[in-house]
N, C-alpha and C positions, 0 to 999 in steps of 0.2 A: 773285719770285713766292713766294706764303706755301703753304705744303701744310700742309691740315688734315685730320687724321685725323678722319674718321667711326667715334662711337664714343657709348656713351651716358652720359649723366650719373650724376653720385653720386644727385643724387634720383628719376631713374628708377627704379635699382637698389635703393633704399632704398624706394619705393612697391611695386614688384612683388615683394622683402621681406615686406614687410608685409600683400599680398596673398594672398600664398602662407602662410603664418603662418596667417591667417582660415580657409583651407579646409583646410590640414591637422589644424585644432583644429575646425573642424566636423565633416570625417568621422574626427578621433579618438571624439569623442560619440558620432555616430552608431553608432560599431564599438562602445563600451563599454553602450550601451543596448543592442543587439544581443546581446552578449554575457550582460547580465544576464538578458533575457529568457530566451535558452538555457539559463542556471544553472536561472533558475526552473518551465521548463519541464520540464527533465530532474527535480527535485524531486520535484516533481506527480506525474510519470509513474512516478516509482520507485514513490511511496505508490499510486498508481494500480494500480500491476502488482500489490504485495504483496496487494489487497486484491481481484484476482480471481480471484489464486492458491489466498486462503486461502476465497472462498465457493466456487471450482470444487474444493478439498479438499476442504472440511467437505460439499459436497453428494455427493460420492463417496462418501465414508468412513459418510454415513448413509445412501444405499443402499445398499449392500454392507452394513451390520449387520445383525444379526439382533437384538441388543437394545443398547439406551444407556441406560446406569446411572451416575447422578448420585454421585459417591463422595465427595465433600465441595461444600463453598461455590461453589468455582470449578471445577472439573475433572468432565471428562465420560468415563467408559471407554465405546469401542463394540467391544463384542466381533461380531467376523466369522467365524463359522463357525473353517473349520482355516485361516483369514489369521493369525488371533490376534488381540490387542489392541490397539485405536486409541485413544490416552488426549491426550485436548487438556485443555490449563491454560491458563485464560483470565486473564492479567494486567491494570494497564492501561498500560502499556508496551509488553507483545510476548504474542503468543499461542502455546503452543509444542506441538506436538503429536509426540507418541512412539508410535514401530509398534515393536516389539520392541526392537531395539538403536537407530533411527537416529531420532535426535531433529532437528527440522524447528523454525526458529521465522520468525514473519512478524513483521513490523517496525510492526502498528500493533497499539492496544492495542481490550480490552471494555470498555466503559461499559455501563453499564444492562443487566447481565446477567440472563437472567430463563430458567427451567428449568419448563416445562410436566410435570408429572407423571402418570401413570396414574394411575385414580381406585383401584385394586383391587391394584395392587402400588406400594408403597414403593421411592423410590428408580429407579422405569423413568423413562425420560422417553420421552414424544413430542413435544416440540419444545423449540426452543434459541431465544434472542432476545438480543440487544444490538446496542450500536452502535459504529460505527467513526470514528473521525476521518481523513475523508482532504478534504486541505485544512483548512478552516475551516468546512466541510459534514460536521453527524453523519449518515450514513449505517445504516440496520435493516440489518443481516442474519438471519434466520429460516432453519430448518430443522425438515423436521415427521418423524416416523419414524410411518408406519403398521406396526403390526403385526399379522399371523397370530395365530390363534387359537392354536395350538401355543406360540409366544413368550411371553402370556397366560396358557398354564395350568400349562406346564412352572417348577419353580421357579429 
């Protein structure tokens, strides 16, 4: 009498090989598309964050002045009362703003920067305008500063 092991073939093993091969290399893709998306998401969201940080500053820091005075091309000083000095320098790179000693910078740049002037004093502004790249979308930000009569006539 012949005994024959039950057992499976070389080309069995050789097909569910090669089975198994197909979906490890499908959900390798899957996982590295997965993966990119997260890279590009996190991206976004970085640029995202810096640029709500810098219009919830910049609309702080121009409430609380009492005047904002254009000192050169790109830089805006707002002076607050006994806060002291709020001094932003609009690159197009990075936007950097300085409160006394601790200088702060946000990581997108101005384009199309534009400084709204008093009509009766030199150098005041009442509003601020450019844009921001975040993504591949230019974004406005504006900021207006009304002032007091007192701000107006004091020199």
């Amino acid at each position: 009498m012949k005994w024959r092991v039950k057992a499976f073939t070389i080309v069995e093993l050789v097909v569910v090989m090669i089975l198994t091969a197909i979906v490890i290399s499908i959900a390798y893709a899957g996982y590295a598309l997965v993966g990119k998306s997260l890279a590009n998401y996190m991206g976004s969201s970085k640029v995202l964050n810096e640029y709500l940080m810098l219009t919830r500053t910049l609309d702080r820091d121009f409430d609380r002045a009492t005047t904002a005075k254009d000192s050169s091309g790109n830089v805006v000083m707002l002076k607050a009362g006994n806060d002291g000095t709020v001094v932003y320098a609009f690159g197009e790179e990075a936007i950097v703003r300085t409160a006394g000693t601790v200088a702060d910078s946000f990581a997108i740049g101005a384009r199309s920067l534009v400084f709204v002037h008093q009509d009766d004093s030199p150098g005041l502004v009442t509003a601020i305008g450019f844009d921001v790249m975040v993504g591949r979308e230019a974004i406005h930000v504006s900021c207006a500063k009304v002032y007091a009569a007192k701000e107006l006539i004091e020199p």
